[in-house]
PDB file of N, CA, C and O in Angstrom:
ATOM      1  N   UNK A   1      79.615 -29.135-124.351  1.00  0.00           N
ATOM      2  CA  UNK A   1      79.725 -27.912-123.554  1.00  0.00           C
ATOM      3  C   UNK A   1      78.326 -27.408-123.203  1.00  0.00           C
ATOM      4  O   UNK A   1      77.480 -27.130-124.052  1.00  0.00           O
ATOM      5  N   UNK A   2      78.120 -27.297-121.656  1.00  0.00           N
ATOM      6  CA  UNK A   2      76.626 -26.974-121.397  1.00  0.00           C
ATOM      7  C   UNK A   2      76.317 -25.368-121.746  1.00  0.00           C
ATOM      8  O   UNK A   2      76.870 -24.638-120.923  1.00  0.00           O
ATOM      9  N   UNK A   3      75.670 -24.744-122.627  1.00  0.00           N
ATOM     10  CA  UNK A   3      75.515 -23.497-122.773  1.00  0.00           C
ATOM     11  C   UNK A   3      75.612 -22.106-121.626  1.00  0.00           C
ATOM     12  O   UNK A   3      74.612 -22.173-120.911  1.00  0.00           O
ATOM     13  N   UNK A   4      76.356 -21.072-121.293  1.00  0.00           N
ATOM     14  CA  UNK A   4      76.084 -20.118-120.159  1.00  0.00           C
ATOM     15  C   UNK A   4      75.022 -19.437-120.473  1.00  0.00           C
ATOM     16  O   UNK A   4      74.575 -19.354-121.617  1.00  0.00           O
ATOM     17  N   UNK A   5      74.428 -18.770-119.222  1.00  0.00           N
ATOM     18  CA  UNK A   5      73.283 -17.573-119.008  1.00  0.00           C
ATOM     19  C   UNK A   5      74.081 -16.880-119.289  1.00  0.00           C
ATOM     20  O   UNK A   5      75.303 -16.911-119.145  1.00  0.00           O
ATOM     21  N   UNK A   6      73.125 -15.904-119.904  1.00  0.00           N
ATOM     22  CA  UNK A   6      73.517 -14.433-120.524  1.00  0.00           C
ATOM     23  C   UNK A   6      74.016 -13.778-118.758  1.00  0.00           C
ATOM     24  O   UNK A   6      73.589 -14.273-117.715  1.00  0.00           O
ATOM     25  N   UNK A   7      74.939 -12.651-118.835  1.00  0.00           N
ATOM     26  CA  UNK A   7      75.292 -12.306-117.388  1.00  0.00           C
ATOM     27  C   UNK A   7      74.152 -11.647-116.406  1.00  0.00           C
ATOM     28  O   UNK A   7      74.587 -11.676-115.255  1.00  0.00           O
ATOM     29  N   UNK A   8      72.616 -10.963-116.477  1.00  0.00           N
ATOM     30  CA  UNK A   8      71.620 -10.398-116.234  1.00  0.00           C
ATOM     31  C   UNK A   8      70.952 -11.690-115.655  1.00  0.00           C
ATOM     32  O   UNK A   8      70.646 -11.850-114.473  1.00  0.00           O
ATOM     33  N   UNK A   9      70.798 -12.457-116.527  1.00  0.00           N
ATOM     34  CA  UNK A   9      70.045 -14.019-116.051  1.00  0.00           C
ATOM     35  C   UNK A   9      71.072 -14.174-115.041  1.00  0.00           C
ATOM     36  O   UNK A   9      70.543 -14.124-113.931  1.00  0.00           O
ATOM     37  N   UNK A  10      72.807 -14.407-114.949  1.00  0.00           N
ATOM     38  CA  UNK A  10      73.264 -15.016-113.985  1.00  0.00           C
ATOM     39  C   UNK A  10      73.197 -14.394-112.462  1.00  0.00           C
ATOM     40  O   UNK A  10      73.303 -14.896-111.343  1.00  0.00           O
ATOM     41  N   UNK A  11      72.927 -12.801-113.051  1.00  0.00           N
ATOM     42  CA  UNK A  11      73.224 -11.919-111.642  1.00  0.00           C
ATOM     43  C   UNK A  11      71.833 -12.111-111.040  1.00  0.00           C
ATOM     44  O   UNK A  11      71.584 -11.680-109.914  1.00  0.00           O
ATOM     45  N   UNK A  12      70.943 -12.739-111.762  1.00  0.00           N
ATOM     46  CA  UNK A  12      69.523 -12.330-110.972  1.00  0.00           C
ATOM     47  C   UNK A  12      69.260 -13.524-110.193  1.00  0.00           C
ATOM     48  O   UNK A  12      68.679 -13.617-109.112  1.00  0.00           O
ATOM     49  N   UNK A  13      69.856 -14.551-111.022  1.00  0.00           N
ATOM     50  CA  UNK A  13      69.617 -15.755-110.452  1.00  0.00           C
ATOM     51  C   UNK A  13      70.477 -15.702-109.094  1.00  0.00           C
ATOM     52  O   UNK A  13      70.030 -15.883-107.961  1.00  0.00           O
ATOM     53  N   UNK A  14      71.688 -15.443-109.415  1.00  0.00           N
ATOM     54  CA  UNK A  14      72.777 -15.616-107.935  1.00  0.00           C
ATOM     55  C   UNK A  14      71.925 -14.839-106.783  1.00  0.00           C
ATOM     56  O   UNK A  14      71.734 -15.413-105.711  1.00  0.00           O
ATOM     57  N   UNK A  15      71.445 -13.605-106.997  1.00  0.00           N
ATOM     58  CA  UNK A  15      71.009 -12.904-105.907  1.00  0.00           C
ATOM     59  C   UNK A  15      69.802 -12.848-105.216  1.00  0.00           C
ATOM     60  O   UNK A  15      69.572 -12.208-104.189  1.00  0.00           O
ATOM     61  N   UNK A  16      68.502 -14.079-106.305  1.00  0.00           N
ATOM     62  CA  UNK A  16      67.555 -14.801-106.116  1.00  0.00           C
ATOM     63  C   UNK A  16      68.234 -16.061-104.797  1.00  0.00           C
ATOM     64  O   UNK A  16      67.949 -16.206-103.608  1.00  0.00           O
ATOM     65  N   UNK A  17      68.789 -16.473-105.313  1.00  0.00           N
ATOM     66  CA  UNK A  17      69.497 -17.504-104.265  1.00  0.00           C
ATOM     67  C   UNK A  17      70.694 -16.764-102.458  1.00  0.00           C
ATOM     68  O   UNK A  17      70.894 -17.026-101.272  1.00  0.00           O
ATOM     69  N   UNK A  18      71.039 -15.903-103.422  1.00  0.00           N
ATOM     70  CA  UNK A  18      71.708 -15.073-101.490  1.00  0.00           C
ATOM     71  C   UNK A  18      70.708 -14.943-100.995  1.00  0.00           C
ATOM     72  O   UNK A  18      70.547 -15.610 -99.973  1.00  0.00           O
ATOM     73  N   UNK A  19      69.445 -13.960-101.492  1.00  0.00           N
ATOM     74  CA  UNK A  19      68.430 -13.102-101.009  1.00  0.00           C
ATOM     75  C   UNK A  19      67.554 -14.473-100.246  1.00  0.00           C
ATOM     76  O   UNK A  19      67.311 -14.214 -99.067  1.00  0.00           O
ATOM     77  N   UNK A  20      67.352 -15.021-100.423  1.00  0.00           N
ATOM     78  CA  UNK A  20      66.467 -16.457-100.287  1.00  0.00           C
ATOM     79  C   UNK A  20      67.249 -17.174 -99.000  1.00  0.00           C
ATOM     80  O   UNK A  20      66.634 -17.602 -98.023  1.00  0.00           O
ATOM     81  N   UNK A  21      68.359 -17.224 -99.113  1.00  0.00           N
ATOM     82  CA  UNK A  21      69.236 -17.466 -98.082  1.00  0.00           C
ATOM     83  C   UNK A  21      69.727 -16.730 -96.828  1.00  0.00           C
ATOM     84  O   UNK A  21      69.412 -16.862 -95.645  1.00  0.00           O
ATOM     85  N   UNK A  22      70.486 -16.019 -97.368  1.00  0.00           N
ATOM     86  CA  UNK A  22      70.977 -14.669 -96.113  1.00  0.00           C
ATOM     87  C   UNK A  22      70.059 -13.761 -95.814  1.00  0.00           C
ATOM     88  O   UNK A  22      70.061 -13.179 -94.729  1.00  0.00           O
ATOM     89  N   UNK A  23      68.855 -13.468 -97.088  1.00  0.00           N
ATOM     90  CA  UNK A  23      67.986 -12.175 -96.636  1.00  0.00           C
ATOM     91  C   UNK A  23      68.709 -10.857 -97.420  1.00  0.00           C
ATOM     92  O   UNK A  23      69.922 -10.751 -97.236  1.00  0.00           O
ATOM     93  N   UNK A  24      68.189 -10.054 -98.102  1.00  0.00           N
ATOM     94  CA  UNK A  24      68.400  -8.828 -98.747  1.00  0.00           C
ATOM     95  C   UNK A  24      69.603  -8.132 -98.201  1.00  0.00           C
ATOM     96  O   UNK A  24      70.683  -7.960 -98.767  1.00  0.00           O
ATOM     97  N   UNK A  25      69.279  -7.805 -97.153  1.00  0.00           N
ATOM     98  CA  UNK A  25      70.288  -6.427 -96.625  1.00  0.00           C
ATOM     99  C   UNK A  25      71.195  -7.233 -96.365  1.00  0.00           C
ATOM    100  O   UNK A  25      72.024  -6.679 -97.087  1.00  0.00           O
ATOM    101  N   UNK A  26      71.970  -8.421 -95.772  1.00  0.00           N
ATOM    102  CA  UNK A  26      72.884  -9.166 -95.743  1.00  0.00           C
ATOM    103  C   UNK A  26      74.214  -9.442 -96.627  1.00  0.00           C
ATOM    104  O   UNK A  26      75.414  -9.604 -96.410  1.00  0.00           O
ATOM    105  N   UNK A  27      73.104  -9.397 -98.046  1.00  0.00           N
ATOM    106  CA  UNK A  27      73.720  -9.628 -99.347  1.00  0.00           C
ATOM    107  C   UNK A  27      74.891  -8.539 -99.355  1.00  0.00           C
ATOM    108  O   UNK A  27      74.836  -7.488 -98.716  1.00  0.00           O
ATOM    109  N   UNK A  28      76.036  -8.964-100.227  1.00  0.00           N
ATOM    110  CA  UNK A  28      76.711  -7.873-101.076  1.00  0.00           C
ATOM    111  C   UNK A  28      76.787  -8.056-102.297  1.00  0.00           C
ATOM    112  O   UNK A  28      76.965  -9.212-102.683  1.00  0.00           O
ATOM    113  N   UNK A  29      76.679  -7.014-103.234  1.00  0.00           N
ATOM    114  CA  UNK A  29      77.128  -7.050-104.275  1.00  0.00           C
ATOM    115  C   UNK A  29      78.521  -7.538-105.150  1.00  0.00           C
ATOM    116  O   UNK A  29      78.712  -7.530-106.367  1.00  0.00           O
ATOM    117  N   UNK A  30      79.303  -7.913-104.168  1.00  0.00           N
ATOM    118  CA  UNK A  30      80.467  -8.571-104.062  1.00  0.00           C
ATOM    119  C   UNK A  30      79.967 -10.198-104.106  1.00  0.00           C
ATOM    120  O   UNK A  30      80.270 -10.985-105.003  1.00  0.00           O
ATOM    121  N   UNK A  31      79.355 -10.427-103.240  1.00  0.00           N
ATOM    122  CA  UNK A  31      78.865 -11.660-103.318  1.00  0.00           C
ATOM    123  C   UNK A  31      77.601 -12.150-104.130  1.00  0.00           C
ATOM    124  O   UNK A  31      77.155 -13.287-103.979  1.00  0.00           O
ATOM    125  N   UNK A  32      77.150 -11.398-104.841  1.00  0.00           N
ATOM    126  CA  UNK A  32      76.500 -11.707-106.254  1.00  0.00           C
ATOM    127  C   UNK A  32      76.979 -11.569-106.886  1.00  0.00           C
ATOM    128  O   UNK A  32      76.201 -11.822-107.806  1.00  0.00           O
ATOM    129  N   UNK A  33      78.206 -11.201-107.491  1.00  0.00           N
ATOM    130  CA  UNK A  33      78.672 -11.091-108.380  1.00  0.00           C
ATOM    131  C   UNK A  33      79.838 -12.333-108.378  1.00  0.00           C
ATOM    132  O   UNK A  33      80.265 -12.799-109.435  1.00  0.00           O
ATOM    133  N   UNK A  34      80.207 -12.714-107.289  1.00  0.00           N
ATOM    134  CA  UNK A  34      81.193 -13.533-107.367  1.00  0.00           C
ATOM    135  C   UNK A  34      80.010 -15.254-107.778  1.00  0.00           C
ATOM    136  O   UNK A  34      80.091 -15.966-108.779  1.00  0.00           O
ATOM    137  N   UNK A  35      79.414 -15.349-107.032  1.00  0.00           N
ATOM    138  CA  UNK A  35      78.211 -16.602-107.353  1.00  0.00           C
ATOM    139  C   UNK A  35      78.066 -16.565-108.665  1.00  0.00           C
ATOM    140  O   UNK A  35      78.288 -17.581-109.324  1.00  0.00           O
ATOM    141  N   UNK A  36      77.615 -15.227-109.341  1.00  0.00           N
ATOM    142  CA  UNK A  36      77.166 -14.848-111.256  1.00  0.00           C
ATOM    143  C   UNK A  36      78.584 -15.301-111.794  1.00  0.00           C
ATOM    144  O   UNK A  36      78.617 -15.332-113.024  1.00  0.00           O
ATOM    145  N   UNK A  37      79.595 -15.609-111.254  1.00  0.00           N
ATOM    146  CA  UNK A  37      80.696 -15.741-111.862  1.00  0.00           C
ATOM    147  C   UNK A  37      80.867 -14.543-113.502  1.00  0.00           C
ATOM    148  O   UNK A  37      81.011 -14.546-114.725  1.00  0.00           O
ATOM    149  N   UNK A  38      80.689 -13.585-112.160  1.00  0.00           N
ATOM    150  CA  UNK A  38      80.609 -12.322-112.904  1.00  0.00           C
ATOM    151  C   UNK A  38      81.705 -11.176-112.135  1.00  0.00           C
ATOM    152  O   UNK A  38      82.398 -11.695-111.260  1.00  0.00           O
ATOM    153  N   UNK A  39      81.879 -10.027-112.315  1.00  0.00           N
ATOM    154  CA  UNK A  39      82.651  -9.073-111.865  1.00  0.00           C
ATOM    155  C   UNK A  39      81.535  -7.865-110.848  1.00  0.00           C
ATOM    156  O   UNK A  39      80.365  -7.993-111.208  1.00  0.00           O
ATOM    157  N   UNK A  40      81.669  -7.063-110.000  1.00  0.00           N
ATOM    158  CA  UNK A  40      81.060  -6.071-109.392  1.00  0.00           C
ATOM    159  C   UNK A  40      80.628  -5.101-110.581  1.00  0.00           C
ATOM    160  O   UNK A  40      79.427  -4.839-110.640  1.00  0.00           O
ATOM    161  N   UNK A  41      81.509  -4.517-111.573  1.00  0.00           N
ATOM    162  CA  UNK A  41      81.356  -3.742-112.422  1.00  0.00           C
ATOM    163  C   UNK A  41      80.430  -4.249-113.223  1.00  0.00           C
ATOM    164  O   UNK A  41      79.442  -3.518-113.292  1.00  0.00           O
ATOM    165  N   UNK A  42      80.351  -5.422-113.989  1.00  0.00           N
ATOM    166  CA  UNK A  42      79.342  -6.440-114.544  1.00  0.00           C
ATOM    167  C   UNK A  42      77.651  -6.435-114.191  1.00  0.00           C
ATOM    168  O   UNK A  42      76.628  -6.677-114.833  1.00  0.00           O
ATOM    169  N   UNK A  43      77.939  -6.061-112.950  1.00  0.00           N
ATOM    170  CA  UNK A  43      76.395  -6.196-111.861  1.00  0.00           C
ATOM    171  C   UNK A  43      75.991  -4.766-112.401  1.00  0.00           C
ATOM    172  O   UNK A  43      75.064  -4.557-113.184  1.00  0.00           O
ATOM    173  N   UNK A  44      76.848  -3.800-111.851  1.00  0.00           N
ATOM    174  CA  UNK A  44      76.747  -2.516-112.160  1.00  0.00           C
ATOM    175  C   UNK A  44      76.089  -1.775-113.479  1.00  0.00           C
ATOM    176  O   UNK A  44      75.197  -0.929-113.527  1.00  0.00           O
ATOM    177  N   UNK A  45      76.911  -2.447-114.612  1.00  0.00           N
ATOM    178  CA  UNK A  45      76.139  -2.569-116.077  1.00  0.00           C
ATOM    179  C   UNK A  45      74.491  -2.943-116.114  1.00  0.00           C
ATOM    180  O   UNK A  45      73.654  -2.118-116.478  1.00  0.00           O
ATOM    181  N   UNK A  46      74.227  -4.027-115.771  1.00  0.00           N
ATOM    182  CA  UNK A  46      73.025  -4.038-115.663  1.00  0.00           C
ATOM    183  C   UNK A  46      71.653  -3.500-114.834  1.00  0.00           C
ATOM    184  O   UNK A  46      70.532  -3.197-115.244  1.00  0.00           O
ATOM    185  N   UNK A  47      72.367  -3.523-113.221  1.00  0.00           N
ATOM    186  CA  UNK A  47      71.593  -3.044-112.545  1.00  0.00           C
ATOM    187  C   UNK A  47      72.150  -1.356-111.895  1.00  0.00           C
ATOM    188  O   UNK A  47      73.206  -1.347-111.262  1.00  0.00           O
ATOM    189  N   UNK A  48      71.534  -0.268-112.058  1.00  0.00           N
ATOM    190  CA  UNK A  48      72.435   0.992-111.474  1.00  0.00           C
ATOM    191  C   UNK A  48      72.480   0.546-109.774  1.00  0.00           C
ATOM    192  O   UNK A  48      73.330   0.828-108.929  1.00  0.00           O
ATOM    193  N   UNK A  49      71.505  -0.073-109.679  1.00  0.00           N
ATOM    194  CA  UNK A  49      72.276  -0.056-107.875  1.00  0.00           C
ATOM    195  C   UNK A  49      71.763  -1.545-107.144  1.00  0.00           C
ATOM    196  O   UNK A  49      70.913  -2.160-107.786  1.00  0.00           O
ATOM    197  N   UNK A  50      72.210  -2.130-105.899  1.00  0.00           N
ATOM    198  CA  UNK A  50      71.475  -3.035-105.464  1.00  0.00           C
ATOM    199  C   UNK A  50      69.873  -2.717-105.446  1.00  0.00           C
ATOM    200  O   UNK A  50      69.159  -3.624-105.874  1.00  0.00           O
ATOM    201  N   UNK A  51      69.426  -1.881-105.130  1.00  0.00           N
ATOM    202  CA  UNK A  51      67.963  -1.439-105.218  1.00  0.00           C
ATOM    203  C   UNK A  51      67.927  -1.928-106.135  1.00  0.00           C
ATOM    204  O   UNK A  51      67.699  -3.120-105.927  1.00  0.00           O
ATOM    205  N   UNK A  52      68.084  -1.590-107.770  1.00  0.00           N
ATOM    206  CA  UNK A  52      67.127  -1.930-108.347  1.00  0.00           C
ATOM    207  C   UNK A  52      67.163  -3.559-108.780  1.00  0.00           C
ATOM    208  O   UNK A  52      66.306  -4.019-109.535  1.00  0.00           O
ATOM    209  N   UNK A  53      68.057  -4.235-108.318  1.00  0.00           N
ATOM    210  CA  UNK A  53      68.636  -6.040-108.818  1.00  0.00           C
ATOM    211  C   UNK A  53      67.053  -5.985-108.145  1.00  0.00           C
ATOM    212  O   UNK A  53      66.071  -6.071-108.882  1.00  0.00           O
ATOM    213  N   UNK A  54      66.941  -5.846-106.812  1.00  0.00           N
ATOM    214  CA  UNK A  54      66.227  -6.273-105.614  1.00  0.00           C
ATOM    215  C   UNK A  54      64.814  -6.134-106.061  1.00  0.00           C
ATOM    216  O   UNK A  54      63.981  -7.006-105.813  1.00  0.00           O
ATOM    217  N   UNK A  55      64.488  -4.857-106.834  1.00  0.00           N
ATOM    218  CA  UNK A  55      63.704  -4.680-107.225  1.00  0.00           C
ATOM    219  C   UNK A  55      63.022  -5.905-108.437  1.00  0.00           C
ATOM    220  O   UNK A  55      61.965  -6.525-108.552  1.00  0.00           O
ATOM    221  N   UNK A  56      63.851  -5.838-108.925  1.00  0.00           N
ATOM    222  CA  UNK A  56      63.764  -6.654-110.342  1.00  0.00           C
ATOM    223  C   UNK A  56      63.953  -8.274-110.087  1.00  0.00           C
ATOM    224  O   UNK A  56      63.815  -9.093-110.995  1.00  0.00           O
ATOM    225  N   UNK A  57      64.233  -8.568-108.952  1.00  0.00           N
ATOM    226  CA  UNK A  57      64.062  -9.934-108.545  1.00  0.00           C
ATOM    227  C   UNK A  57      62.722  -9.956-107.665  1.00  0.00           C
ATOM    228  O   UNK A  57      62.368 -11.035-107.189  1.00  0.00           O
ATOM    229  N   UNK A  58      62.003  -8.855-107.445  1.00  0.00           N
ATOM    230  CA  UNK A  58      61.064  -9.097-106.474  1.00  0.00           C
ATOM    231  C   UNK A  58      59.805  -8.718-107.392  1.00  0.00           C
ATOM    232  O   UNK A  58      58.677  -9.012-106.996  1.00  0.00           O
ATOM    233  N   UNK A  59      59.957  -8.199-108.369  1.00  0.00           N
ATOM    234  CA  UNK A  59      58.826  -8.346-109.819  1.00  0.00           C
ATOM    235  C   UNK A  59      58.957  -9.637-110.316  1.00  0.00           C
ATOM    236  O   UNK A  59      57.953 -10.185-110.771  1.00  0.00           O
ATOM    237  N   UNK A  60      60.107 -10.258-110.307  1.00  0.00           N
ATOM    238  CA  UNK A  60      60.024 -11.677-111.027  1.00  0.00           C
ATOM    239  C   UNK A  60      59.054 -12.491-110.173  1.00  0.00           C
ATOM    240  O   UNK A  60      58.026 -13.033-110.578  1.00  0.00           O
ATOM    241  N   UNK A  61      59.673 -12.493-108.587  1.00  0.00           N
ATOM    242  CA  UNK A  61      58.741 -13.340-107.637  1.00  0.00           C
ATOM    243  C   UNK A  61      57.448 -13.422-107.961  1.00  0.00           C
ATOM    244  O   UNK A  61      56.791 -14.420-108.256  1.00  0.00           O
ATOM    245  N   UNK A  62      56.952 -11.684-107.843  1.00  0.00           N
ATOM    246  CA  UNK A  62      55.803 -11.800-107.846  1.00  0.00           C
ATOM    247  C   UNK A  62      55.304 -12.194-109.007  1.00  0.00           C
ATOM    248  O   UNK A  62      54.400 -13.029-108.997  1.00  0.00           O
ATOM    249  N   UNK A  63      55.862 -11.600-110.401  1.00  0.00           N
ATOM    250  CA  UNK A  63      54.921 -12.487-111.478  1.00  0.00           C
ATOM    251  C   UNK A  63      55.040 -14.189-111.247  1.00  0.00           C
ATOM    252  O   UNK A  63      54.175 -14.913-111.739  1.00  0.00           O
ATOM    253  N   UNK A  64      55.968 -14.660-110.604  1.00  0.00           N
ATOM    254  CA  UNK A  64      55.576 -16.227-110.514  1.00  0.00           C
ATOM    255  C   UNK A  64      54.831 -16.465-109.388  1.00  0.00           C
ATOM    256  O   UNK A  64      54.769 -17.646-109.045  1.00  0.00           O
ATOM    257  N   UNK A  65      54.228 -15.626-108.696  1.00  0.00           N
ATOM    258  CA  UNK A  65      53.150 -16.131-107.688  1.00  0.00           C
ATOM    259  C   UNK A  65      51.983 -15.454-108.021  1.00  0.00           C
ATOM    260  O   UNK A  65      51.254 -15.102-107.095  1.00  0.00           O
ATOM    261  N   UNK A  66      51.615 -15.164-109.359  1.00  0.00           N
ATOM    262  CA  UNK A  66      50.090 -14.784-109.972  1.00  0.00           C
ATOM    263  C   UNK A  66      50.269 -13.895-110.674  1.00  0.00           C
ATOM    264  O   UNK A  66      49.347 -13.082-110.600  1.00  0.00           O
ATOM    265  N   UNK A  67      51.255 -13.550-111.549  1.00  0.00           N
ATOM    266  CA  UNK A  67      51.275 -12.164-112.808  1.00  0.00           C
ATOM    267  C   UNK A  67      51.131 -10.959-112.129  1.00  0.00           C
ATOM    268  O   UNK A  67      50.141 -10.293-112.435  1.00  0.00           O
ATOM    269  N   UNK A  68      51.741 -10.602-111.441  1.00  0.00           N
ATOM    270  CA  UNK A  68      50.698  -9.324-111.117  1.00  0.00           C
ATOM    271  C   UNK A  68      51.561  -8.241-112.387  1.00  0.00           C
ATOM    272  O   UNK A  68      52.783  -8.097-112.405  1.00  0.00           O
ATOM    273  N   UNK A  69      50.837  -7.744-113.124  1.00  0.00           N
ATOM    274  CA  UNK A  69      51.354  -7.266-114.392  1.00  0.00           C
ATOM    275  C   UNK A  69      51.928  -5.533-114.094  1.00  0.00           C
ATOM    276  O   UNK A  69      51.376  -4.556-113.590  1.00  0.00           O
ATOM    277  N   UNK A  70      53.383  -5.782-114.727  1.00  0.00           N
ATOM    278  CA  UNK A  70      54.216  -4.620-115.266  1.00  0.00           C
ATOM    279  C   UNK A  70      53.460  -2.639-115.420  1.00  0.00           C
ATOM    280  O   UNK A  70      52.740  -2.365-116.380  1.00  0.00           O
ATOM    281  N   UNK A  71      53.757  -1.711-114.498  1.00  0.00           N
ATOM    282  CA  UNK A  71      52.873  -0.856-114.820  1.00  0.00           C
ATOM    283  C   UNK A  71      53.901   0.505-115.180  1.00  0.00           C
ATOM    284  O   UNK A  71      53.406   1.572-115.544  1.00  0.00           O
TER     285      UNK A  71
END
């Protein structure tokens, strides 16, 4: 049995991949959550709104294109 991502890893990853694809505002939260093979409410738990997923996938970017460090 291949191990699952915790649901935070899955939602960030799914919406790393819409966002990359369709583009931000395109996205729904419906459709990250269905990719996370997760629930809307699920997304909700972790992130209070699409803003902040968006946010928090676009700090990841940037720390993988040179750290720019947490303030």
């Amino acid at each position: 049995m291949i191990p699952q991502l915790p649901p935070r890893e899955r939602i960030i990853d799914a919406a790393k991949a819409l966002f990359m694809e369709q583009g931000i505002t395109r996205v729904s939260v419906d459709a990250i959550a269905a990719l996370a093979a997760s629930t809307k409410m699920t997304v909700y738990r972790h992130f209070e709104s699409k803003d902040a997923l968006v946010l928090e996938w676009l700090e990841q970017l940037t720390e993988s294109y040179g750290g720019v460090a947490r303030g």
